[in-house]
N, C-alpha and C positions, 0 to 999 in steps of 0.2 A: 573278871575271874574266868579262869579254863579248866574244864575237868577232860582228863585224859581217862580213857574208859579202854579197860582191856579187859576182851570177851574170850572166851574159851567155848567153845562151840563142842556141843555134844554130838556126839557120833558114833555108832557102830566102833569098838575095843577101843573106846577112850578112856585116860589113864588121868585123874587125877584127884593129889591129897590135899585133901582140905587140911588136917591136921598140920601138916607140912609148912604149907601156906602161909594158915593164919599162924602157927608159931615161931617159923622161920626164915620164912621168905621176905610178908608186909615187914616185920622187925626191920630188919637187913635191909630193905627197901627205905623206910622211914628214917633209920640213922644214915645214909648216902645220902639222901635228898637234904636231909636237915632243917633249916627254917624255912626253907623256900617249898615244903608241900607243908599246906596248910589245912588240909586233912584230908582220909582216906575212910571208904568205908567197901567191904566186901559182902557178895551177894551170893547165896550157893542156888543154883534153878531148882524148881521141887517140880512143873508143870507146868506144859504149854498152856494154849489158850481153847484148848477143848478139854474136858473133865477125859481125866485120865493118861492124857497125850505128855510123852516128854518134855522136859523144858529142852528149848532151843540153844542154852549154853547153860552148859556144868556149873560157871563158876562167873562172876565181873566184878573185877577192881573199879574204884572208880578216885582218883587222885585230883586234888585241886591244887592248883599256882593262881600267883595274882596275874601273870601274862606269859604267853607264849617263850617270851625273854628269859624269864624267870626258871619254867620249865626246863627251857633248851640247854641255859647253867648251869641246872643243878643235875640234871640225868647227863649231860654228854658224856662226861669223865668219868661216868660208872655207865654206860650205859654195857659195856661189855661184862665186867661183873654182877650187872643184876643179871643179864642175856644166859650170862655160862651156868646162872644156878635153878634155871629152867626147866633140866630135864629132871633134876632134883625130887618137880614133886607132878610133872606131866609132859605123856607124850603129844600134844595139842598144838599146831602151832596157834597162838592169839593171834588175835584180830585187834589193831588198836583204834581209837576213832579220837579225835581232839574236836571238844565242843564248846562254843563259848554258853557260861555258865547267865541263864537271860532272868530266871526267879529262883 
């Protein structure tokens, strides 16, 4: 199993809707992808790791496939339509990480 993890990183006039996101985006994301993500869950940052301190990203998807194969299938052919609806709900650019999923 691989979970693709995309972070959105907080910074000084960062832009982004959560509302947006979870209503419109993960949706639209999930019917592309189809059977081949076999779940997703999103994370909003409340706080870094000292009391009071920012979180370090706004926001992290976190998508699961049973293999890299799998993945690569199912995002190539949208991967420009999920890309274009981006600015939709933030100026950020993400940061993606692909991890193999161990527990």
């Amino acid at each position: 199993m691989i979970k693709v993890s995309v972070m959105y990183p907080n910074s000084p006039g960062s832009r982004f809707d959560m509302s947006y996101y979870l209503e419109s985006h993960i949706p639209m994301v999930q019917q592309k992808l189809g059977g081949a993500l076999k779940g997703v869950s999103v994370d909003q940052g409340i706080a870094g790791d000292e009391a009071g301190s920012p979180a370090p990203y706004l926001a992290t998807a976190h998508l699961l496939f049973e293999s890299m194969e799998a993945f690569g299938a199912a995002f190539g052919p949208h991967e420009q339509a999920i890309g274009a609806d981006v600015p939709n709900y933030t100026n950020i650019q993400p940061i993606f990480q692909v991890s193999e999923v161990k527990l």
